[in-house]
Steps between C-alpha positions, in 0.01 A plus 500: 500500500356785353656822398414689827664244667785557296464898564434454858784283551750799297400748734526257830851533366542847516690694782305686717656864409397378117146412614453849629620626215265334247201485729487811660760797390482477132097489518511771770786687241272457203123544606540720815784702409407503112867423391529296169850534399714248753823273431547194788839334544696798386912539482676728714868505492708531802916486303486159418193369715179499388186524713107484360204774623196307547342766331549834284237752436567707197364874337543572169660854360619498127370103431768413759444281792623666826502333851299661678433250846694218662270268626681226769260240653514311741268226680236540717618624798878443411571909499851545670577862622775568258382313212458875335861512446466223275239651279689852553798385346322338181299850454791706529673245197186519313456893588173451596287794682324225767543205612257229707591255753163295547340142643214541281264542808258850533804614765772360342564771256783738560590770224820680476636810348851397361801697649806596376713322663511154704240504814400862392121410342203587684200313590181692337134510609189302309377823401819606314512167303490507186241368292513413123362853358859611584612314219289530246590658191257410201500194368794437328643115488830447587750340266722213609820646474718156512484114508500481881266689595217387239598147572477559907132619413400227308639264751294622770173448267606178460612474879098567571340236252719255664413580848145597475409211201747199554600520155814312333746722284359416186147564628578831643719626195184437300289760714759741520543503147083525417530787827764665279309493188236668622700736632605591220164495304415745748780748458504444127097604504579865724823566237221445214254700631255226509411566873583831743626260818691212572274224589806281666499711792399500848195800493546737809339837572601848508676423859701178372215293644442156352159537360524186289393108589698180467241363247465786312846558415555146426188504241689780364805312423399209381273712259802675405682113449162379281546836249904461487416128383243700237767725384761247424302155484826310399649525797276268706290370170731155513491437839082557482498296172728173672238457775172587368288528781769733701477888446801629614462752822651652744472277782583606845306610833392895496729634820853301271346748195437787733868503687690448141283766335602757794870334446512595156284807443730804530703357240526473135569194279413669194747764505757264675706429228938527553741542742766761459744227379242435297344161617175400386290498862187304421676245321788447736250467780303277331823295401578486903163386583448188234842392607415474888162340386589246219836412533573202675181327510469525108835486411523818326832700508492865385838661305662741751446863350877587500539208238169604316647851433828365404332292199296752425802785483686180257197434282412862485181404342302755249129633530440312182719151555336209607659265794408093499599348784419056559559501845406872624211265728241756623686793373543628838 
């Protein structure tokens, strides 16, 4: 069986509403419509019940992520006449402007403007849609402002190597993490002033229009991976060194780089550093993703964080003190 087998046989699992959604709405979202900056899966609260929007489109205004649209889909065909109350109800939670009710097919797509109040929004003409220049407002990355959300993000990267490539955990953990790194090459080039534009982007035109091909901005990436591995040559030097005739690279298909590239451009790892309680964000996430990948099958347990601050707040080690430790085991 080979791995398109594999992906084939992930997707033939799929419900039909999330086939639309994957297939048709976010491409239609992203390339048509020019938006880059969507959540899937998100929370809503209703008291103690909580629903999920298929998808959120967001603006930014002060490095903030605002919903913007509610998108609710549905499959082919499947569109019930008051299936807009559903949608209606998660935009007015999420305060969102519009909302979309849509089977993914060219006359499937109905828009709303969100009212007020329950059964008050109004049904809007294609002309009056709004397209992705409504958003825009320079090129600012967004900051990951908690644990959740960064982690619901990475998830869906990984979400996409596993559905469009087949992979097992530990195989997609290691792209996401070489994806990541030259992420972050790329941001940490711009904030050095070693280049004028981000390279880890989708390229559009003045209109929002995708301008850019699959290949191209995959040859971009794994450029970007190849200099990271130049700039800090220990990180992958051992791995390269262990089996000689193996250069490490990213390896995946050039539509799974393209979709996690438009995941994760209009945000920032760089500058994503704390919480407000104080949490460190890239490490914590990368905590949560090693344990779903390698525990279990390896055997390897990782020290809940409540009782790593505790003997860290006893020990109170010093800036200068050193710490030996037999049985620390990969130091994670």
């Amino acid at each position: 069986m080979t791995l398109n087998d594999i992906s084939d046989q992930v997707r033939a699992k799929l419900k039909p509403e999330d086939k639309v959604k994957q297939e048709r709405v976010i491409p239609y979202l992203r390339d048509v419509l020019g938006y880059k900056l969507m959540d899937f899966e998100v929370p809503v609260k209703f008291g103690r019940m909580t629903m999920f929007a298929d998808v959120v489109i967001f603006i930014v205004k002060q490095n903030r992520r605002i919903p913007y649209i509610v998108v609710d889909c549905r499959a082919e065909g499947k569109i019930k006449t008051d299936d807009w109350l559903q949608a209606e109800s998660y935009a007015q939670r999420l305060r969102t402007p519009f909302f979309i009710v849509t089977d993914g097919t060219k006359e499937g797509w109905y828009w709303y403007r969100t009212g007020e109040r329950q059964g008050e929004s109004m049904q809007i003409k294609s002309e009056l849609v709004p397209h992705a220049e409504v958003q825009k407002e320079g090129k600012t990355l967004i900051k990951f402002e908690d644990l959740q959300s960064l982690s619901r993000i990475i998830q869906q990267c990984n979400d996409i190597i596993r559905n469009e490539e087949g992979r097992d955990p530990a195989e997609s953990f290691d792209e996401m993490s070489k994806l990541l790194f030259a992420k972050m090459k790329d941001e940490r080039d711009v904030k050095k002033g070693r280049k004028r534009e981000s390279e880890f982007e989708i390229r559009t035109d003045e209109r929002g229009r995708v301008i850019d091909t699959i290949s191209s901005l995959a040859d971009r990436v794994k450029r970007l991976f190849d200099e990271a591995k130049e700039d800090y040559p220990k990180i992958y030097s051992e791995v390269e060194l262990k089996s000689a005739k193996k250069i490490v690279a990213i390896n995946l298909k050039d539509n799974t780089i393209g979709q996690i590239v438009g995941i994760l451009e209009p945000y920032t790892l760089l500058e994503t550093e704390t919480d407000k309680h104080g949490v460190d964000l890239k490490g914590s996430m990368f905590e949560i993703l090693l344990k779903g990948t390698f525990r279990g099958p390896l055997g390897q347990f990782f020290t809940p964080r409540e009782i790593i601050d505790f003997m860290v707040e006893m020990i109170d080690p010093k800036d200068d003190e050193l710490v030996l430790d037999p049985g620390c085991g990969s130091g994670g």
